[in-house]
C-alpha positions as CSV (number, residue, x, y, z in Angstrom):
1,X,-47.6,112.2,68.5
2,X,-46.4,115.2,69.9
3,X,-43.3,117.2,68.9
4,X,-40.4,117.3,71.8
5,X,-40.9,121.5,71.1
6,X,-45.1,120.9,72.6
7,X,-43.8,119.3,75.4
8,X,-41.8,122.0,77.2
9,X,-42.9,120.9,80.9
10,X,-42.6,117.5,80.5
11,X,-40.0,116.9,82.9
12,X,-42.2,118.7,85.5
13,X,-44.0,116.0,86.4
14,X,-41.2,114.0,87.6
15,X,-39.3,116.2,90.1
16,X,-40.4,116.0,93.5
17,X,-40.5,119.9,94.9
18,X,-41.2,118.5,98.6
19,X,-37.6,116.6,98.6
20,X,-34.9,118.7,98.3
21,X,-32.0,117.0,96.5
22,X,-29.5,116.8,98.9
23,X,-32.2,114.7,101.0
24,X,-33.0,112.4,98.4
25,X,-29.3,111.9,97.4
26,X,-28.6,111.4,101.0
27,X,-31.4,108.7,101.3
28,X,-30.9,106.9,97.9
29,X,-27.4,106.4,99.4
30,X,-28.1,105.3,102.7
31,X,-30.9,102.7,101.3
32,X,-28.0,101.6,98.6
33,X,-25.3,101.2,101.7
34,X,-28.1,99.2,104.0
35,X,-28.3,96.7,101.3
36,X,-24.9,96.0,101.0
37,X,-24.6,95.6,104.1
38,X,-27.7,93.1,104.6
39,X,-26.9,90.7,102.0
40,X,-24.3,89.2,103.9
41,X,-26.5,89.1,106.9
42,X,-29.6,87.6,105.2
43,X,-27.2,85.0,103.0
44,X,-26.1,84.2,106.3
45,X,-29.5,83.7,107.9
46,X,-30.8,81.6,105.2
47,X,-28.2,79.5,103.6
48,X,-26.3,79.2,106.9
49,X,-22.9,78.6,107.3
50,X,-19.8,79.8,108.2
51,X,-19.1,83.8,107.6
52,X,-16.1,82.6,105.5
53,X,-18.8,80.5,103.4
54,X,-20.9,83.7,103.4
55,X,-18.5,85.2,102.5
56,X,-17.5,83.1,99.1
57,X,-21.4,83.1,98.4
58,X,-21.4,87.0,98.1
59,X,-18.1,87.2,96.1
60,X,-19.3,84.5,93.6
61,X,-22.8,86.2,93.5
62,X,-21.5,89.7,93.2
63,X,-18.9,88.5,90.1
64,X,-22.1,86.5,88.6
65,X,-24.3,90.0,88.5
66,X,-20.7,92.1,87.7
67,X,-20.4,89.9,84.6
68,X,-23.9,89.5,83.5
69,X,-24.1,93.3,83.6
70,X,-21.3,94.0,81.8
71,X,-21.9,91.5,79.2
72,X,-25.2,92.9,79.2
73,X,-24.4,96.3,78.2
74,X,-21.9,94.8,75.8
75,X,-24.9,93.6,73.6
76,X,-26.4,96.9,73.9
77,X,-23.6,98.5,72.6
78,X,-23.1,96.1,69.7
79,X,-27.0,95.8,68.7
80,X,-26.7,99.9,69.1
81,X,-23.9,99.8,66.6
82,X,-25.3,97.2,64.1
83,X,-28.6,99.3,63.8
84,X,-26.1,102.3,63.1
């Protein structure tokens, strides 16, 4: 296995010289904000309903992922500790 003093141009082959980082920050943000802003749309499409409805669906789904996430990174910080 090789040191982390062998692999001096490691993180080489991850940057993308052809997309300057302003663009890709720009587009990571856009494709984040055009999701947000379907998932109302699409609830709407296939569950149906009013847009109040819609929007109860999104708030409970947005606090199920808010609270699986941040129990999730609970448990990483407790096993992290434990192994400690």
């Amino acid at each position: 296995m090789p040191s982390s003093s062998t692999c001096r141009n490691c993180g080489e082959a991850l940057r993308r010289p052809w997309v300057p980082d302003l663009l890709s920050a720009a587009g990571g943000s856009l494709v984040a904000l055009w999701l947000f802003l379907y998932l109302p749309i699409a609830l709407r499409r296939v569950y149906g309903g009013s847009r109040w409805e819609t929007l109860l669906k999104l708030t409970g789904l947005l606090t199920t992922y808010v609270i699986a996430f941040l129990a999730t990174i609970l448990l990483l910080v407790l096993v992290s500790l434990w192994e400690f």
